[in-house]
N, C-alpha and C positions, 0 to 999 in steps of 0.2 A: 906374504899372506897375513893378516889381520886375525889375530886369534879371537874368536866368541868369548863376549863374556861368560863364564860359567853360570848364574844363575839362568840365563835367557836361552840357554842351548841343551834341553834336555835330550833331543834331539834328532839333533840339525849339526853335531860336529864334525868339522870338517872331513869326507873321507876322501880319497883319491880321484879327480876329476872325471866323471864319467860320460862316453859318451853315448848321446840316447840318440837313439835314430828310430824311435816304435812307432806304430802308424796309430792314427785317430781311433778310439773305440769305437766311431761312427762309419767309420770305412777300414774294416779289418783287412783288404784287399792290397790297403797300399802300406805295403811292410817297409818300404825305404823310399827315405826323401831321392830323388834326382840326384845322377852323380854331379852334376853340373850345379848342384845346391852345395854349400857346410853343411857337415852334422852338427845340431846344436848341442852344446856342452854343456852337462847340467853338474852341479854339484851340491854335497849333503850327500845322507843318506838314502839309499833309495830301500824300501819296502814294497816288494813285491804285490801285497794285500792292495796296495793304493797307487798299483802301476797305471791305473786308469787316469790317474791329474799327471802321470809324465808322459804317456804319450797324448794326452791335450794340450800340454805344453808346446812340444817339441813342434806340432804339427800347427800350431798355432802361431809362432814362433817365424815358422818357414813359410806358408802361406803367405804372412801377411808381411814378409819382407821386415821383422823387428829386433832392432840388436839384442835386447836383454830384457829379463822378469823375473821378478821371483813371488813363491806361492807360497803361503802359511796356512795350516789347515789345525782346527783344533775343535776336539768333541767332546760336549761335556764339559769343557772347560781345561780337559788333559789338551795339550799340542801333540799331534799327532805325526804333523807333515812339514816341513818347510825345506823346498831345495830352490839352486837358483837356476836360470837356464837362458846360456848363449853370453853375451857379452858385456857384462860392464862399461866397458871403454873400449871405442871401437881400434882408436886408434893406436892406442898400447894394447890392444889384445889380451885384454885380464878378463877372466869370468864375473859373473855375476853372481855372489855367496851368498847362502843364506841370513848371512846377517849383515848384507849390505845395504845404506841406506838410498833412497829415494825421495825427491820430492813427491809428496804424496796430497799439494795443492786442496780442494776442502775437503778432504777427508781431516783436514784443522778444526774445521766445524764442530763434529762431537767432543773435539777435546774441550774447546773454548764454552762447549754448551755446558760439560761435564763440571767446569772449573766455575762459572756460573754456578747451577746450582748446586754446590758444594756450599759457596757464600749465603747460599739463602738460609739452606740446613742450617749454618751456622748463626744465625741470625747478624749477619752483617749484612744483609741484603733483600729487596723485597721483591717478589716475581713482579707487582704490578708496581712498583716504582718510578715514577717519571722520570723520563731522560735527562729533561733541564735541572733534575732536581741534584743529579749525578755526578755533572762532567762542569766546570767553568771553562768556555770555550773563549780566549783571549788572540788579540792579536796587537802586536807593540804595549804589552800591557793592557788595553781597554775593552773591554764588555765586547762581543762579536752580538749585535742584538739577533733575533731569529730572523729566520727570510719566509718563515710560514709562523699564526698564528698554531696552526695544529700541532706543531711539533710540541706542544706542551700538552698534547695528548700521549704521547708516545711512550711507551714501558719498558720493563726491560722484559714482559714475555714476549711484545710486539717484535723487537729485535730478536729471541730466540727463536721465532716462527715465522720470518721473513714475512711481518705484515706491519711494518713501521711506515708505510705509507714514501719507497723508494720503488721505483722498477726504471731496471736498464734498458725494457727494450722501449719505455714511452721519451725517456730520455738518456742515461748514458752510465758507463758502470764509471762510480767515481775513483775505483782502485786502478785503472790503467790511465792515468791523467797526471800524472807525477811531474812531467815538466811545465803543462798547462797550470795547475795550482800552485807551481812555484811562482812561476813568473807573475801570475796574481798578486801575490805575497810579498816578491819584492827581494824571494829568496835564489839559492842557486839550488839548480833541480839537483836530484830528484825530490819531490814532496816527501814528507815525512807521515807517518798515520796522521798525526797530533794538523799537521798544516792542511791534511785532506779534509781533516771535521773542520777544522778552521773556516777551509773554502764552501765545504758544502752547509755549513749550518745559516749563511743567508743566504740558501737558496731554496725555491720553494720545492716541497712536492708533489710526490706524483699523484697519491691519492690519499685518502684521508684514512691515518693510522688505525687497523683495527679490521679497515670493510674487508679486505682478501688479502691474499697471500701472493709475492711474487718476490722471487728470489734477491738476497741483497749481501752483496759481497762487504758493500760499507756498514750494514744494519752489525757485523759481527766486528768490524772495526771499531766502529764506537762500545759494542762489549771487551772487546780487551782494554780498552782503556778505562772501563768501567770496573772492573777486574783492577786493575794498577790502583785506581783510588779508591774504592773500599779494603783491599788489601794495603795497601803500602809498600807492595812491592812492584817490580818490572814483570809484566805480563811472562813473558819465556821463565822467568825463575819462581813465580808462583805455579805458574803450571809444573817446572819442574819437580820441585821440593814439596805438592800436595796433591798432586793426581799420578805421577808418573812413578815416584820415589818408593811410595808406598806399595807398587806394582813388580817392583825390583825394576825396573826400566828406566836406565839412566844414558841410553845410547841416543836418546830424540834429542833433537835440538832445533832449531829456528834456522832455515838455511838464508846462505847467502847468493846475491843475484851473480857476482862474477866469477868468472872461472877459476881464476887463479886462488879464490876465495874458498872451494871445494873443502867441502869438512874431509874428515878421514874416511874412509871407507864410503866414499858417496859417490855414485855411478856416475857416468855423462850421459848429458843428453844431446840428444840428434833429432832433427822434424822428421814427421813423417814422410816418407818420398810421395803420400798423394797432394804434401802441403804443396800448394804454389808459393805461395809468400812465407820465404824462410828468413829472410831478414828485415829487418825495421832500424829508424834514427837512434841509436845509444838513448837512453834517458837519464846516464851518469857514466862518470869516469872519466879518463882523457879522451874519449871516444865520443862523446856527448853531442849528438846532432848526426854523427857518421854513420852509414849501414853497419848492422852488427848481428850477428845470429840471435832469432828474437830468444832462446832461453839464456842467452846472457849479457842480454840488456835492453832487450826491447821493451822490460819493465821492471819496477823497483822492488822484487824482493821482499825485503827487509818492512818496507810497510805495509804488507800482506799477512802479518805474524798471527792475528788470532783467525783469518779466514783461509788462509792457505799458505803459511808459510814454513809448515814444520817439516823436517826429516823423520824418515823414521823407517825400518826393516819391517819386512811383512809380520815376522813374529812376533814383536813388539806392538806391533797391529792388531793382532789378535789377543795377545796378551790386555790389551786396554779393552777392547768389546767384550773378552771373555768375564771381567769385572765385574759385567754387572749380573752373570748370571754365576759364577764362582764366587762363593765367600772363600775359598783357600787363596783367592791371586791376592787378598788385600779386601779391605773398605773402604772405600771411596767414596759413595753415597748411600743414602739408606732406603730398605724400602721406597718408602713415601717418593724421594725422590728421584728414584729410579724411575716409578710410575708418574711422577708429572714428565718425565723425559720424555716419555711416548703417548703421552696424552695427546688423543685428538682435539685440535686448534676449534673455536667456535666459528661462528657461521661460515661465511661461504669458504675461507680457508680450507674447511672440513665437512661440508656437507654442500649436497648438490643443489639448486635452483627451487626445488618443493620442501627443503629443508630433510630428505633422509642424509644418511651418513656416505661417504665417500669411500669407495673400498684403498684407495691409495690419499695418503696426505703428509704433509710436513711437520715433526710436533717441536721440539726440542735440540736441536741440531740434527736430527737423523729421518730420512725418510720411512716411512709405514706401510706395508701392504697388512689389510686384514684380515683378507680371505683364504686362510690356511686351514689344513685340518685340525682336528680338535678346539677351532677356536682359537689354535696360534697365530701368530703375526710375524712375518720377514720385517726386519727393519737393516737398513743399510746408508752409505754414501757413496761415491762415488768423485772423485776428483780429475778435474785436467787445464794444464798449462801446454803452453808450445814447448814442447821436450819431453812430456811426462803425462803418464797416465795413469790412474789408481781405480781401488776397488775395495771397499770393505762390509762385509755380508754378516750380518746373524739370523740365522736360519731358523724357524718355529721348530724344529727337531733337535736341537742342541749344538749342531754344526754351525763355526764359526771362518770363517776364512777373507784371507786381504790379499790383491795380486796387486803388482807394481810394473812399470816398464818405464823403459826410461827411453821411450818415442812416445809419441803422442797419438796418431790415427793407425788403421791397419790400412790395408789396400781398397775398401771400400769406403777409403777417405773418413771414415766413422773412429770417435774416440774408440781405441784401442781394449778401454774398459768395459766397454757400453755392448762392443763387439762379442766378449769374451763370455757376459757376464751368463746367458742360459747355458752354455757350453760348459760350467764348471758347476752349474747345478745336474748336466746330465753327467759327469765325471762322477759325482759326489755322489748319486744314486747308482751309481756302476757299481760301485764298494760294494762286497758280498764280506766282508768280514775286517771288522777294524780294529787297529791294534786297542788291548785295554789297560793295558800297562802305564800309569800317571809318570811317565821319567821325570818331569818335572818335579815333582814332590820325591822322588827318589832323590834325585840332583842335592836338593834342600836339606835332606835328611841326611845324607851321605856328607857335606857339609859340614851342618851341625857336631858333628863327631869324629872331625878334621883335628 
């Protein structure tokens, strides 16, 4: 068993494996899963006060036929909750701990948006900067000219607001084409980030950068590497060493696409049983062209690094969201640029067909609803690959929370996250009394005088 780091586990340390078998809050009736089910095994702490997110778990869990998840809950910015439940690896039969990690796919997004405007704050970077003016995109040494005049429109808030003028469903998402743009190239697959901008920069777009908004898994590829050269460093150790470092959070890392490759403490992934298509041709390895289970190889991984390629434990999830509403986690960004993070996007991005505003829209790496009470705003993400499915929530009440699994759909063949996600905002309203004890800061202070 994997010991928690101490700063990150004020807690969440490890207690005796427990098993939970409590029925849904929504159906008090059904007290016990089927004997002809497993009881799922949760672990951490439990607290009674917040028994309402373990019997959602557990019931959740068993419905929807899912090996393993884990939940982080944090209020205020104290962490409150984080346990794990059911199975890490199905088939070594290890739990799933609260500080185990997951691929948690664009829930990469806010970090990559985070680590952006960090650069601007610092003046090393301009929100409205052209893209060409950025990146030199070369192949065997020479000039890649554009494949679209527009693309010398293009900025870097376009790329932070998925309105760079890409859309996957009028043409194609260029992050899953890893052996296609090799073999363009002249290289041996899989494509590299660096050989995917290569490929797609003569090619035209969808639509003209700026008019709307449609999601683009490449628009955040070409920010990490924009990221690499304003910085001078490699995208994974700039984010490291300036958004996460500062966080105390040193357990993330950039995962890898093979198995055998598994960082420490990072769960397996299994398809959903509603998926049909559970394998696909290798796109690296000795495997390369052979059926292979699509989470470890049916795509490359490693060149998904600033849109969906990070590991990371739910706590640690929450730890990075709670940042910008905690000045105790750290500084990371400042006012000002907290608020361009959730700035609504201009026109039709953010406002409807008569020009009023949109109650849901995209600003800064993170999704926006508006319509809260007092004037608050939900903002979240939400992530999914074939193996995995994520969840990361801030709440206009101070509540923070990120769920993980490491299957991808529930039984209703629906992301797993997407399923989950009103179900733990009716958990989170259950709470009739929440712990108010900061351990975290206790943790630190207890420390300090080590």
């Amino acid at each position: 068993m994997r010991v928690p780091h101490p700063l990150l586990w004020p807690v969440v340390t490890m207690a005796a494996s427990l098993l939970a078998s409590l029925a849904s809050a929504h159906e008090p009736e059904n007290n016990h899963a089927p004997a002809t089910e497993p009881l799922v095994v949760a672990t951490g702490i439990a607290d009674v006060r917040l028994a309402s997110f373990d019997r959602l778990m557990t019931k959740f869990l068993t419905e929807n036929k899912l090996p393993g998840a884990s939940l982080a809950v944090a209020r205020n910015g104290q962490l409150v909750y984080a346990r794990g439940f059911g199975l890490g690896d199905v088939e070594a039969k290890t739990p799933v701990e609260p500080d185990s990690l997951f691929r948690i796919a664009s829930i990469s997004k806010p970090i990559t948006a985070a680590a952006v405007l960090q650069l601007i704050e610092r003046g090393k970077l301009k929100l409205d900067a052209p893209l060409v003016d950025l990146l030199d995109v070369r192949h065997e040494g020479k000039p890649v000219p554009p494949g679209d005049p527009r693309l010398k429109d293009v900025t870097v808030r376009h790329l932070l607001q998925h309105r760079g003028g890409w859309d996957r469903d009028k043409s194609f998402d260029p992050m899953f084409r890893s052996v296609k743009f090799a073999n363009e190239l002249g290289t041996m697959p899989p494509a590299t980030s660096w050989q995917v901008i290569t490929a797609m920069w003569s090619r035209p777009l969808d639509f003209a950068p700026g008019e709307r908004n449609s999601y683009s898994n490449y628009g955040y590829c070409l920010l990490g590497r924009i990221i690499e050269q304003v910085s001078g460093m490699p995208y994974e150790a700039y984010v490291r060493k300036e958004i996460l470092e500062p966080l105390a959070i040193d357990s993330m890392r950039i995962g890898k696409t093979l198995i055998e490759e598994r960082a420490p403490g990072e769960v397996r992934y299994v398809m959903g049983e509603s998926r049909k298509k559970k394998q696909g041709p290798a796109v690296l390895g000795p495997s390369l062209g052979e059926p292979i289970a699509m989470p470890y190889g049916g795509w490359y991984l490693e060149a998904m690094d600033a849109h969906g390629a990070w590991l990371a434990s739910a706590p640690a999830l929450v730890r990075f969201a709670s940042a910008f509403d905690a000045p105790q986690f750290g500084t990371i960004l400042n006012e000002s640029s907290i608020q361009t993070m959730f700035t609504r996007p201009e026109g039709r991005a953010g406002h409807k067909a008569d020009g009023t505003p949109t109650t849901v829209y995209y600003a800064c790496g993170w999704n926006v609803r508006t319509d809260q009470p007092g004037g608050g705003m939900n903002t979240w993400h939400g992530g999914y690959l074939d193996g995995s499915a994520s969840l990361l929530v801030r709440r206009h009440d101070g509540l923070t929370w990120a769920v993980l699994f490491n299957s991808d759909t529930g039984s209703n063949g629906k992301s797993a996250a997407v399923t989950i996600d009103p179900l733990i905002h009716q958990a989170a309203n259950a709470v009739k009394e929440w712990p108010i004890k900061d351990l975290f800061l206790s943790k630190i202070t207890s420390r300090k005088h080590e």
